[in-house]
PDB file of the backbone (N, CA, C, O) and the ligand in Angstrom, with CONECT records:
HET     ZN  A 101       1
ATOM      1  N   UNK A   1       0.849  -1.179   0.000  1.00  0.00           N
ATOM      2  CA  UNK A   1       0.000   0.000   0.000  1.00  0.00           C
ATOM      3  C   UNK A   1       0.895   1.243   0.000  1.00  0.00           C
ATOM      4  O   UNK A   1       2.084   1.266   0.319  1.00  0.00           O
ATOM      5  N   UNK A   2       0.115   2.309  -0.421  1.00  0.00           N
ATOM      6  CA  UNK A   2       1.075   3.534  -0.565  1.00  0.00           C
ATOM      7  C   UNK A   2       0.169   4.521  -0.429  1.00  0.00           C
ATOM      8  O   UNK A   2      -0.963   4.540  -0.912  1.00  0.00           O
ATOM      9  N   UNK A   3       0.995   5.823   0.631  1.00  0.00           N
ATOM     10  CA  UNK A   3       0.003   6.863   1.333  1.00  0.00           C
ATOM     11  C   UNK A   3       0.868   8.000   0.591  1.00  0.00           C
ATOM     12  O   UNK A   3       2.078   8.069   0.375  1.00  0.00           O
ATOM     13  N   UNK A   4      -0.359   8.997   0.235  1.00  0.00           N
ATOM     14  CA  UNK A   4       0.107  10.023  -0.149  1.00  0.00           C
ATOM     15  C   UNK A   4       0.626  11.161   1.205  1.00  0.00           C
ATOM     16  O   UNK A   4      -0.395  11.555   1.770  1.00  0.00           O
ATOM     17  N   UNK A   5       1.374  11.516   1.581  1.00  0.00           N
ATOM     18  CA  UNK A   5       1.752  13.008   2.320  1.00  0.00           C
ATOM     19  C   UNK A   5       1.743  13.556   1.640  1.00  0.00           C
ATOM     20  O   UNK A   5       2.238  13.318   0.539  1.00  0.00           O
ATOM     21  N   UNK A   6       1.064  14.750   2.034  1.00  0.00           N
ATOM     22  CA  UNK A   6       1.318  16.219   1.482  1.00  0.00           C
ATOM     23  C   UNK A   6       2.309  17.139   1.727  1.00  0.00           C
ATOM     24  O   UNK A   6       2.162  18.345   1.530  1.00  0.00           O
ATOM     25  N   UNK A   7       3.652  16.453   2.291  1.00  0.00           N
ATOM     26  CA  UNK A   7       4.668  17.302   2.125  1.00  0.00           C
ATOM     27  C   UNK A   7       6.054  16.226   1.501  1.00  0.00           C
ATOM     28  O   UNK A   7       7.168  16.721   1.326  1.00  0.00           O
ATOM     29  N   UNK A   8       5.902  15.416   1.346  1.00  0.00           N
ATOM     30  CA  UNK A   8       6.724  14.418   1.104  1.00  0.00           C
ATOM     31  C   UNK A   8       6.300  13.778  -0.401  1.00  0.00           C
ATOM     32  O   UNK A   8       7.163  13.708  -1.276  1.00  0.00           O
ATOM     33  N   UNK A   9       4.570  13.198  -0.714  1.00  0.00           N
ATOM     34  CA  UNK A   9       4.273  12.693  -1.815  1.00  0.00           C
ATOM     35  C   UNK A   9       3.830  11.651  -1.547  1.00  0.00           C
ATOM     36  O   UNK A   9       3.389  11.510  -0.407  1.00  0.00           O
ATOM     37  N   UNK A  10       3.769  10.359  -2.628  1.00  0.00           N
ATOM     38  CA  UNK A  10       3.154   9.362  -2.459  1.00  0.00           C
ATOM     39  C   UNK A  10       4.429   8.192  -2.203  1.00  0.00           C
ATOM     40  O   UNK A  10       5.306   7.863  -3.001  1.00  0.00           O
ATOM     41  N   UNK A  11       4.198   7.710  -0.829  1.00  0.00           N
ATOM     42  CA  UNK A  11       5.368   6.770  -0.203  1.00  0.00           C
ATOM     43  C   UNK A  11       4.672   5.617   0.386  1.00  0.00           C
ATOM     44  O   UNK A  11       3.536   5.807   0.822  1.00  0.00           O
ATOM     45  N   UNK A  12       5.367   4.076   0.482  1.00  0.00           N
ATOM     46  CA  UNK A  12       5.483   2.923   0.523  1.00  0.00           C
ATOM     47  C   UNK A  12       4.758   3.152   2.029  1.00  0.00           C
ATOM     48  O   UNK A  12       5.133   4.158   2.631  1.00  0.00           O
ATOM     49  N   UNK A  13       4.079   2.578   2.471  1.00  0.00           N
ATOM     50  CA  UNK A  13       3.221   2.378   3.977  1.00  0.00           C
ATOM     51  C   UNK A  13       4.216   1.893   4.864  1.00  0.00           C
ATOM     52  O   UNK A  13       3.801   1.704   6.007  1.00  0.00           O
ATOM     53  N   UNK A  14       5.417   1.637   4.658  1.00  0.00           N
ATOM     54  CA  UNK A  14       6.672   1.415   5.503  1.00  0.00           C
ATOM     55  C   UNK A  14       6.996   2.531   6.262  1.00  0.00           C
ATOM     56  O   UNK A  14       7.580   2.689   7.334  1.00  0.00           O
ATOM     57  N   UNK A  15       6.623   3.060   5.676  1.00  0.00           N
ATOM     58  CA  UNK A  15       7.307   4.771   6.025  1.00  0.00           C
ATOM     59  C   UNK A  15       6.346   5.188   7.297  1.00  0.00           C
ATOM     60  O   UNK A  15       6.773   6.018   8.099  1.00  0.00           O
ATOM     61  N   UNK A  16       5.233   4.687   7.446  1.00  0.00           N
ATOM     62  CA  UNK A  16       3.501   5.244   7.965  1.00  0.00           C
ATOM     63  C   UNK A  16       3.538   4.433   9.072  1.00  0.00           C
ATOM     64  O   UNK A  16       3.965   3.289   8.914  1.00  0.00           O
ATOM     65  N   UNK A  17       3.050   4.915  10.546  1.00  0.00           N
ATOM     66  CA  UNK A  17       2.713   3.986  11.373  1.00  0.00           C
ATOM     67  C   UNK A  17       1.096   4.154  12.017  1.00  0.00           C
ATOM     68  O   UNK A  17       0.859   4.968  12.910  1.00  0.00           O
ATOM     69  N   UNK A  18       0.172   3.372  11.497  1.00  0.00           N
ATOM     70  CA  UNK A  18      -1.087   3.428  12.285  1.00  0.00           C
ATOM     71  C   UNK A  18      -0.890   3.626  13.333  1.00  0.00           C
ATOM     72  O   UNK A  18       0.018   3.153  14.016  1.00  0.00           O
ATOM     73  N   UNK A  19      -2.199   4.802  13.826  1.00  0.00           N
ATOM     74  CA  UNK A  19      -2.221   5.244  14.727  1.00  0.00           C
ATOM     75  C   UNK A  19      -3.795   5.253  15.404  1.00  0.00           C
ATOM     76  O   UNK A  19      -4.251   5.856  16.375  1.00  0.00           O
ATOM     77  N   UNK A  20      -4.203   4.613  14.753  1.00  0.00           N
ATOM     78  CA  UNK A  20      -6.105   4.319  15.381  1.00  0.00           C
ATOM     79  C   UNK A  20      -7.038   4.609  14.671  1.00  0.00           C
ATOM     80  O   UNK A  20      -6.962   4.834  13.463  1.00  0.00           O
ATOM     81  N   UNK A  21      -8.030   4.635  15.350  1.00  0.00           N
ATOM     82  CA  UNK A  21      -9.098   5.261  14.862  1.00  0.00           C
ATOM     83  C   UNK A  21      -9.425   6.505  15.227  1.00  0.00           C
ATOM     84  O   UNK A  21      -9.291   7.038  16.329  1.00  0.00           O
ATOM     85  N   UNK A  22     -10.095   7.160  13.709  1.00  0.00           N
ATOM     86  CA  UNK A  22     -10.410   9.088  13.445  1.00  0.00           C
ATOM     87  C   UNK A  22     -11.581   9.281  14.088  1.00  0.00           C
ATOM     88  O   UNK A  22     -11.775  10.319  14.720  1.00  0.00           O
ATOM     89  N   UNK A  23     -12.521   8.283  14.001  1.00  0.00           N
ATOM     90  CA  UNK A  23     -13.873   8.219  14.669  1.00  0.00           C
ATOM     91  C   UNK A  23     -14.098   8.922  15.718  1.00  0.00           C
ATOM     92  O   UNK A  23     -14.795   9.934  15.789  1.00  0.00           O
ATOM     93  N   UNK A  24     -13.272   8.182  16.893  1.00  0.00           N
ATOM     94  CA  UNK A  24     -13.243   8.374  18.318  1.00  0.00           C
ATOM     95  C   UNK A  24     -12.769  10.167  18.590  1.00  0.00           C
ATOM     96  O   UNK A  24     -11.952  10.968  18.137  1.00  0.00           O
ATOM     97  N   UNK A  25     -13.840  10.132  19.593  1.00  0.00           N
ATOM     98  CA  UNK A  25     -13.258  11.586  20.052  1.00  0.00           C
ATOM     99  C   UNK A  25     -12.994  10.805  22.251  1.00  0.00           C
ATOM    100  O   UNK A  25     -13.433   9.873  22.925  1.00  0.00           O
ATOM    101  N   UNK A  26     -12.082  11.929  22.429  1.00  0.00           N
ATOM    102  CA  UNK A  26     -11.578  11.828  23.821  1.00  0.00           C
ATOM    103  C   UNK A  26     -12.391  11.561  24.930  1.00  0.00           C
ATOM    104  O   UNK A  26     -12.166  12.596  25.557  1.00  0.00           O
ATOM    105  N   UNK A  27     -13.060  11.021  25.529  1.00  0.00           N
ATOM    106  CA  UNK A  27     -14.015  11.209  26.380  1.00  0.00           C
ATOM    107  C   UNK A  27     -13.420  12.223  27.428  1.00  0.00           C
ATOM    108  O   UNK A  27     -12.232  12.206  27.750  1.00  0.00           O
ATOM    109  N   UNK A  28     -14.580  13.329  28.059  1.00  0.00           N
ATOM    110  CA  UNK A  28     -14.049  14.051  29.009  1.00  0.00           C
ATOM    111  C   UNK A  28     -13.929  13.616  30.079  1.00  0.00           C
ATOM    112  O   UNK A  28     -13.342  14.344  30.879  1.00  0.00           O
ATOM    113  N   UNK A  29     -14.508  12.021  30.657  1.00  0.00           N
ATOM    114  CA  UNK A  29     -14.829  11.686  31.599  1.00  0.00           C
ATOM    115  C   UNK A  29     -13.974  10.825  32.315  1.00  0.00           C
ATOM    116  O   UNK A  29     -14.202   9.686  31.909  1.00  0.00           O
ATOM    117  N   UNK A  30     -12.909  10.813  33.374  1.00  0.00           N
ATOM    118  CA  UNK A  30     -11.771   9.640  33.279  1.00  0.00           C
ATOM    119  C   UNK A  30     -12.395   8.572  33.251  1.00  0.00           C
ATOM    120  O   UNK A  30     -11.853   7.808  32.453  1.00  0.00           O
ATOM    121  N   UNK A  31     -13.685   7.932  33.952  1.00  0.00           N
ATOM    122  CA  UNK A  31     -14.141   6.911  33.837  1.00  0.00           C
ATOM    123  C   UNK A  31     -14.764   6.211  32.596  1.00  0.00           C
ATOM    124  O   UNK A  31     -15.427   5.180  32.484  1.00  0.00           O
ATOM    125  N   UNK A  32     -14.369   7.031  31.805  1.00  0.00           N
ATOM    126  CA  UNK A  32     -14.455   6.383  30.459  1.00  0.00           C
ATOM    127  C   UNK A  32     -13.230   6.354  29.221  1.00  0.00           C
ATOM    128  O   UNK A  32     -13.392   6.181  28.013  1.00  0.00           O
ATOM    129  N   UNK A  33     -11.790   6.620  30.084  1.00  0.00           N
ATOM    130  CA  UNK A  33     -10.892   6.115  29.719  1.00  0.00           C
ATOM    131  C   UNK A  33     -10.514   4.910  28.617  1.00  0.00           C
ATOM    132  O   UNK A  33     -10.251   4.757  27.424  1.00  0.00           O
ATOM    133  N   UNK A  34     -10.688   4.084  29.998  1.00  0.00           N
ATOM    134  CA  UNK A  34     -10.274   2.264  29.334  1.00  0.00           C
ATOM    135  C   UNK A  34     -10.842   2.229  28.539  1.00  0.00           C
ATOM    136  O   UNK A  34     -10.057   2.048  27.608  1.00  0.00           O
ATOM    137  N   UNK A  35     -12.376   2.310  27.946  1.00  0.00           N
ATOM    138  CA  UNK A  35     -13.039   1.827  27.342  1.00  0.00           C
ATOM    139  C   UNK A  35     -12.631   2.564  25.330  1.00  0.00           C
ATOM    140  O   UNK A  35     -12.659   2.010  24.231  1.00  0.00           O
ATOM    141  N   UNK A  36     -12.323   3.919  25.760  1.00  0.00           N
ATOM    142  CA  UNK A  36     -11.381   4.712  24.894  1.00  0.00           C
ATOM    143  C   UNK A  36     -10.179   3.900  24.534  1.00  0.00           C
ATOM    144  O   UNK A  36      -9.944   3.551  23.377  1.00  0.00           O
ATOM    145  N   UNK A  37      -9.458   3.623  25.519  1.00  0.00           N
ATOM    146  CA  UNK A  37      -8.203   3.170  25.054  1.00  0.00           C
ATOM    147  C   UNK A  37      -8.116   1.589  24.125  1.00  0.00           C
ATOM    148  O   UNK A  37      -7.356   1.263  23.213  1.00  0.00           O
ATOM    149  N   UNK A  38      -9.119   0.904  24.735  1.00  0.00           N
ATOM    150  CA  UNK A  38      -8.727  -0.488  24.714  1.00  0.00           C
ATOM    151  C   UNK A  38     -10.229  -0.841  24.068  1.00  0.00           C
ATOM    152  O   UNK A  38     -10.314  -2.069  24.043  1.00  0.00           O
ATOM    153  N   UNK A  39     -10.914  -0.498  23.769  1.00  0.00           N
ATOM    154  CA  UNK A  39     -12.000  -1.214  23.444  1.00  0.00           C
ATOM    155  C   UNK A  39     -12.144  -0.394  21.806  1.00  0.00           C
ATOM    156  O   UNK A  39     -12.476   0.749  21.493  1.00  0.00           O
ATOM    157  N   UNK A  40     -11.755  -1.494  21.073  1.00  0.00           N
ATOM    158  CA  UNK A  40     -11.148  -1.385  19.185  1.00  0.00           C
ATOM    159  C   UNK A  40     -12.617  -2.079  18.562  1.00  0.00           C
ATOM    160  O   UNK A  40     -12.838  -3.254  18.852  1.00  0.00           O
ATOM    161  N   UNK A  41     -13.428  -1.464  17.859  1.00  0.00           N
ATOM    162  CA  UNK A  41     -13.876  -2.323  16.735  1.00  0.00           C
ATOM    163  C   UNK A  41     -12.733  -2.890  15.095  1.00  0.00           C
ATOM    164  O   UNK A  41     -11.551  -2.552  15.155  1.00  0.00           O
ATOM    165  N   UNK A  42     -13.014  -3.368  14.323  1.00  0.00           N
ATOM    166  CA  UNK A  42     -12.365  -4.062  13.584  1.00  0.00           C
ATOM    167  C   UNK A  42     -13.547  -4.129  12.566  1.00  0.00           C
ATOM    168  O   UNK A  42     -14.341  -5.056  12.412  1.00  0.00           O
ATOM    169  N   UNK A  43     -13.475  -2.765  11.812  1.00  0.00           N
ATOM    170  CA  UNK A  43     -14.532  -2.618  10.956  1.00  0.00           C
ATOM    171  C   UNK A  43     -14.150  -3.174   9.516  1.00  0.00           C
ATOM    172  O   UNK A  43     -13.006  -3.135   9.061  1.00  0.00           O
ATOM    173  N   UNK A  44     -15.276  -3.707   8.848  1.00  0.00           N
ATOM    174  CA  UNK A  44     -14.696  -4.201   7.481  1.00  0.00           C
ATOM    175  C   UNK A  44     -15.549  -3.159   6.486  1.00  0.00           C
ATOM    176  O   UNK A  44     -16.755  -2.914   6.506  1.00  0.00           O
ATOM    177  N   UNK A  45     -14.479  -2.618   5.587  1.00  0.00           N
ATOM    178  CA  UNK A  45     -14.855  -1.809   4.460  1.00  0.00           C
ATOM    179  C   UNK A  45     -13.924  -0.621   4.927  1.00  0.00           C
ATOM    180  O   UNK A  45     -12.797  -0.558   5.417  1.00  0.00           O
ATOM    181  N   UNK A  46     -15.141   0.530   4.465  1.00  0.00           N
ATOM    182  CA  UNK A  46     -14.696   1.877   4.442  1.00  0.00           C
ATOM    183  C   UNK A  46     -14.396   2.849   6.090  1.00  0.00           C
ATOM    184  O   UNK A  46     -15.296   3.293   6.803  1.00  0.00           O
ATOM    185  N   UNK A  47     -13.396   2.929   6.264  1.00  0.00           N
ATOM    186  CA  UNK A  47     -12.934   3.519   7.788  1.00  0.00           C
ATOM    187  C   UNK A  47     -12.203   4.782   7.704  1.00  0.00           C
ATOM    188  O   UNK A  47     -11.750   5.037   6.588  1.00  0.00           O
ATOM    189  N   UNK A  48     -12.023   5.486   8.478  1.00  0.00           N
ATOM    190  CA  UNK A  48     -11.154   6.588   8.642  1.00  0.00           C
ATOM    191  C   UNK A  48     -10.561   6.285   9.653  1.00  0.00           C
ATOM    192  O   UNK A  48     -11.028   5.647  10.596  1.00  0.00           O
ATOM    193  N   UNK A  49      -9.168   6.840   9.520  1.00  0.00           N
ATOM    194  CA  UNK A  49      -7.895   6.138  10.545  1.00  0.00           C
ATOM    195  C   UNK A  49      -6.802   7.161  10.460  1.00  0.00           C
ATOM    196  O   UNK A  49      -6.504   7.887   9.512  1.00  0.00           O
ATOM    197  N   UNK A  50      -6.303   7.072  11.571  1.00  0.00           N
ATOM    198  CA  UNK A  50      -4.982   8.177  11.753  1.00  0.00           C
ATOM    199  C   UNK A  50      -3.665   7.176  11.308  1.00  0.00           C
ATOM    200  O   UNK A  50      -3.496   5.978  11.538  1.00  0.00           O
ATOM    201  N   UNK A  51      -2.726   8.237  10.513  1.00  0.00           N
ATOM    202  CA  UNK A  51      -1.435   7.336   9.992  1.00  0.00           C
ATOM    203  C   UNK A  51      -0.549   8.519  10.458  1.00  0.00           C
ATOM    204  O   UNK A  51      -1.017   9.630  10.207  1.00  0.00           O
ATOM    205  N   UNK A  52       0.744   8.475  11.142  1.00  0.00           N
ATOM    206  CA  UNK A  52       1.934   9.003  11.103  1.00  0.00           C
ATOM    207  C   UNK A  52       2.763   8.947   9.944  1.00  0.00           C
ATOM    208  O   UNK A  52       3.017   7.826   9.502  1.00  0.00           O
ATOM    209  N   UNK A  53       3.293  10.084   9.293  1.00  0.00           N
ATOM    210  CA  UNK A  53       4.337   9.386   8.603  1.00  0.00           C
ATOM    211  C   UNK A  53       5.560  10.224   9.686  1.00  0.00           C
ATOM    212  O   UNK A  53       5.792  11.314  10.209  1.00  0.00           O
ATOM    213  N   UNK A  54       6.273   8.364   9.516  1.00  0.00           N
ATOM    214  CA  UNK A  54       7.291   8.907  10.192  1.00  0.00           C
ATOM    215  C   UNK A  54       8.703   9.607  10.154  1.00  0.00           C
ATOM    216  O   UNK A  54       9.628   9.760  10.952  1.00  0.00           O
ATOM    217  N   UNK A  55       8.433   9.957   8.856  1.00  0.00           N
ATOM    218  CA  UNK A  55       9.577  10.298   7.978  1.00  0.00           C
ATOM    219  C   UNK A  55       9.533  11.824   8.401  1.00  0.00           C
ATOM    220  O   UNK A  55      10.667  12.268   8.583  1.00  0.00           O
ATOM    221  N   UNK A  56       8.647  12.620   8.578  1.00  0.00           N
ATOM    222  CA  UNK A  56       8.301  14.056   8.756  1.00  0.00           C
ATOM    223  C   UNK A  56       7.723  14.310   9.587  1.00  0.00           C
ATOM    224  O   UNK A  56       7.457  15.508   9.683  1.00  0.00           O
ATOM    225  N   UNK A  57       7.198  13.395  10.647  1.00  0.00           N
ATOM    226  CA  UNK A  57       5.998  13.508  11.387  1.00  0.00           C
ATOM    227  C   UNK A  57       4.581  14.165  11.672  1.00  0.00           C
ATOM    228  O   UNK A  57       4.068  14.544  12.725  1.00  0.00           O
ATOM    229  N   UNK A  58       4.090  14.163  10.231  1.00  0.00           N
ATOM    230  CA  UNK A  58       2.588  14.314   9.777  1.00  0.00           C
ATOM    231  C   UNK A  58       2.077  13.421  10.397  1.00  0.00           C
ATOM    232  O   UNK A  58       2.500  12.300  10.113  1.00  0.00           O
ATOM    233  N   UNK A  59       0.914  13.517  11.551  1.00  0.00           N
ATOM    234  CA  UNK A  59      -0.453  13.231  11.311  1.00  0.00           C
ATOM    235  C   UNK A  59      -1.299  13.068  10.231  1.00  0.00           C
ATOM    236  O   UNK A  59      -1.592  14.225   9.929  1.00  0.00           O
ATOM    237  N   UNK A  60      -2.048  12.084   9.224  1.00  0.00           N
ATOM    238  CA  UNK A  60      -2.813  11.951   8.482  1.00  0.00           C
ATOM    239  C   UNK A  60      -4.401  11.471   8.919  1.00  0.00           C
ATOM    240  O   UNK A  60      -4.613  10.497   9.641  1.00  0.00           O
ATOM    241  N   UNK A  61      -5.248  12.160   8.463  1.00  0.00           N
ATOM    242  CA  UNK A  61      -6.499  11.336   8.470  1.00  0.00           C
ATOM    243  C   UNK A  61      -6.464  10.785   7.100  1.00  0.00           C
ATOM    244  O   UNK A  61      -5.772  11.357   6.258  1.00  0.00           O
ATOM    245  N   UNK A  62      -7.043   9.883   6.838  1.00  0.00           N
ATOM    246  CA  UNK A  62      -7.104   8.338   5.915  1.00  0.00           C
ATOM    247  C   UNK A  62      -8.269   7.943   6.015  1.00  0.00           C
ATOM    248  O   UNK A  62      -8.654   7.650   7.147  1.00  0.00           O
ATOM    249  N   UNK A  63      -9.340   7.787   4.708  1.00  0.00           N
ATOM    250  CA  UNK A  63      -9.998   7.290   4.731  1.00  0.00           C
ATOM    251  C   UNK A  63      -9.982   5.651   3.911  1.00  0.00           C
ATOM    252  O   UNK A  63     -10.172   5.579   2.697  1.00  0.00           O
ATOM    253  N   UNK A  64      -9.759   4.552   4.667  1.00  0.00           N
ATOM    254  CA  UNK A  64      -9.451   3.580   3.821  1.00  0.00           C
ATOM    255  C   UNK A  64     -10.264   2.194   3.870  1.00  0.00           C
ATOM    256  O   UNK A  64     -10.711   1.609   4.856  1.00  0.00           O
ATOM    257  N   UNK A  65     -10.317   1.862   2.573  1.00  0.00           N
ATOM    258  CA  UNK A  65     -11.441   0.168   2.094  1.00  0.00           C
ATOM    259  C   UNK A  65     -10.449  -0.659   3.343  1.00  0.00           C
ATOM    260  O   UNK A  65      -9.251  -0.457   3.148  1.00  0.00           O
ATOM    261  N   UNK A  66     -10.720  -1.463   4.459  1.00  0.00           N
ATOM    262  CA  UNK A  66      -9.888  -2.107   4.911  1.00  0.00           C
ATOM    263  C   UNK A  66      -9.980  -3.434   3.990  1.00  0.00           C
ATOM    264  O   UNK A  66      -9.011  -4.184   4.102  1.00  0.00           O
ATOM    265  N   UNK A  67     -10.898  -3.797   3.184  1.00  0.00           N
ATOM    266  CA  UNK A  67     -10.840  -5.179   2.511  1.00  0.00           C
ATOM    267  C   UNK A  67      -9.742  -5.328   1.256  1.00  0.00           C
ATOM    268  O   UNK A  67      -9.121  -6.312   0.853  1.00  0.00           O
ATOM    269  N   UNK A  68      -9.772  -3.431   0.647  1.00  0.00           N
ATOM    270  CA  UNK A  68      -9.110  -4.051  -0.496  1.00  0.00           C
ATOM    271  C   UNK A  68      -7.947  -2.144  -0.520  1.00  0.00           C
ATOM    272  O   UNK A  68      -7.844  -1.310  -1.420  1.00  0.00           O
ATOM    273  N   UNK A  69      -7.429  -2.178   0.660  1.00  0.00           N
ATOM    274  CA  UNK A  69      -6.839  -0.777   1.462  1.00  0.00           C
ATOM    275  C   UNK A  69      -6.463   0.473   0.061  1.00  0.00           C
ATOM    276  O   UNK A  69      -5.443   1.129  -0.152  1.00  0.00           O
ATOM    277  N   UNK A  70      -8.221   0.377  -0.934  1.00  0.00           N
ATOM    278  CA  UNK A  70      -7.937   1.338  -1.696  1.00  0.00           C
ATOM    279  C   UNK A  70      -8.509   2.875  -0.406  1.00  0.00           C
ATOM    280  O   UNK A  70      -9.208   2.807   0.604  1.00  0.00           O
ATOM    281  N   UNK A  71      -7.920   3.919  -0.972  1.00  0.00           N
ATOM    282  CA  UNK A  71      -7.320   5.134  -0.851  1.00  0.00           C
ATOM    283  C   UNK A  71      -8.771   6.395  -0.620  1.00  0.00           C
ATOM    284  O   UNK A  71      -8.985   6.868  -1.736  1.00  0.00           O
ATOM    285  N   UNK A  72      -9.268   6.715  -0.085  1.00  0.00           N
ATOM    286  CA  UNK A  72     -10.257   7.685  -0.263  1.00  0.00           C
ATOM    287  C   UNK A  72      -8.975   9.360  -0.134  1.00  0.00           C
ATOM    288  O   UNK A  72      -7.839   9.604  -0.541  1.00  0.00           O
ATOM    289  N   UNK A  73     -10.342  10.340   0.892  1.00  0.00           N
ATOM    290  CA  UNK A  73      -9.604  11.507   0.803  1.00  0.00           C
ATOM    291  C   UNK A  73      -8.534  11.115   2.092  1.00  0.00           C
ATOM    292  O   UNK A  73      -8.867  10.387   3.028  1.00  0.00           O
ATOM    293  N   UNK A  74      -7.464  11.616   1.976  1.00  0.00           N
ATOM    294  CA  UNK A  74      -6.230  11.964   2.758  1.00  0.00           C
ATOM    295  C   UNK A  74      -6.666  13.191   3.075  1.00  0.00           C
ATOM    296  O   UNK A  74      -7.260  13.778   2.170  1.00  0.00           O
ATOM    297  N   UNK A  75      -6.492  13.981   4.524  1.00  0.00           N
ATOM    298  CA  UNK A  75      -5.957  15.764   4.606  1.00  0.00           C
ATOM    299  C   UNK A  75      -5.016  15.236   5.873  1.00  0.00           C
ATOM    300  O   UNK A  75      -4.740  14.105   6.273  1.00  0.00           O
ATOM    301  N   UNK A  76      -4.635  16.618   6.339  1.00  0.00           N
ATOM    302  CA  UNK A  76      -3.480  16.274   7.620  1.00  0.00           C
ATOM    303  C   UNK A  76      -4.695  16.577   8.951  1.00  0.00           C
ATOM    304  O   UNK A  76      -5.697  17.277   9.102  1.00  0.00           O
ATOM    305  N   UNK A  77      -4.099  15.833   9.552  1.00  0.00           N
ATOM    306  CA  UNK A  77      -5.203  15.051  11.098  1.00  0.00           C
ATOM    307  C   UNK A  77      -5.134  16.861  11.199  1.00  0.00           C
ATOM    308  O   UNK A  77      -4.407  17.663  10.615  1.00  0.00           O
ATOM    309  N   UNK A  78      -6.204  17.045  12.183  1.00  0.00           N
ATOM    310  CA  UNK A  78      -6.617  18.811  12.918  1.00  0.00           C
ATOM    311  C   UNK A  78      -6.556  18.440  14.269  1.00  0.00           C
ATOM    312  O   UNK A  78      -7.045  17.318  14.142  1.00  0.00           O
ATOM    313  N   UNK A  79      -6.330  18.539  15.425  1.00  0.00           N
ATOM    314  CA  UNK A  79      -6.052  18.546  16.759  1.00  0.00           C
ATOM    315  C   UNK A  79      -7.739  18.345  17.255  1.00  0.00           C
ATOM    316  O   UNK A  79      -8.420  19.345  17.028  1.00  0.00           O
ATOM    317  N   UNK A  80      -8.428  17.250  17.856  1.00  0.00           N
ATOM    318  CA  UNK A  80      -9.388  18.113  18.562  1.00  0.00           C
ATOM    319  C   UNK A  80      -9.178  18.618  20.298  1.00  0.00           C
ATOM    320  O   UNK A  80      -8.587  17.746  20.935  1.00  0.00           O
ATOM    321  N   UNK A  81      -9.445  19.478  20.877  1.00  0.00           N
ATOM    322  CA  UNK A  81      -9.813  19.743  22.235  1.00  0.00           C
ATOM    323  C   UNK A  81     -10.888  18.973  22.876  1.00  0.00           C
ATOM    324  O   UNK A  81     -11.883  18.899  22.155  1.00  0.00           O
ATOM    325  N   UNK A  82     -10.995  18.367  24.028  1.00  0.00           N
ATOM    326  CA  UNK A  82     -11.966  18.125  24.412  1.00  0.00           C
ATOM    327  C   UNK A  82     -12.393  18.828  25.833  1.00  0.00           C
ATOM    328  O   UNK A  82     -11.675  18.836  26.833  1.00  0.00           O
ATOM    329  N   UNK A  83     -14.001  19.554  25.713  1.00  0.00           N
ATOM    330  CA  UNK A  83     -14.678  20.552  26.275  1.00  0.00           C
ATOM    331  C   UNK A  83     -14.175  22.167  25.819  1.00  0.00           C
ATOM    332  O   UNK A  83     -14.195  23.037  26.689  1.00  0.00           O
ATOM    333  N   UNK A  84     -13.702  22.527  24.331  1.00  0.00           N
ATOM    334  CA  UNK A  84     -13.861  23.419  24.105  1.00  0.00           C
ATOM    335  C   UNK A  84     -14.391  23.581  22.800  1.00  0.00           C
ATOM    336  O   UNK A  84     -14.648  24.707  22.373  1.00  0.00           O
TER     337      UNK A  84
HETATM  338 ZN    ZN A 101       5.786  13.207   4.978  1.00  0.00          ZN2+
END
């Protein structure tokens, strides 16, 4: 597979280290931590997912087929806050 960066180009997924899921937002609540951290669905098809490249250290959001890891839109991940 091969991820485009937008400051680098289109490079070998060697380069990229998954980094989760885009879905999830932070819970404000500590008691809903673990369930944040550790509790993964394993969706089949179309997902959005955070990729590092680690070559430059971009954040990517990724939208990708997990069955057949074709390519939707790429932009660079945006920070969220949580409670502002
Ligand atoms: Zn890059």
């Amino acid at each position: 597979m091969r991820l485009p960066c937008p400051y680098c180009g289109e490079r070998d997924s060697r380069e990229f280290t998954y980094r989760g899921d885009a879905t999830l937002t932070r819970p404000a609540v500590e008691s809903e931590m673990a369930d944040y951290v550790y509790q993964r669905d394993n969706p089949l098809g179309w997902h959005k997912e955070y990729w590092l490249h680690t070559v430059c250290r971009t954040w990517l959001a990724v939208e990708r087929d997990t069955r057949t890891h074709a390519l939707g839109p790429v932009s660079i991940a945006r920070c969220e806050r949580v409670g502002s």
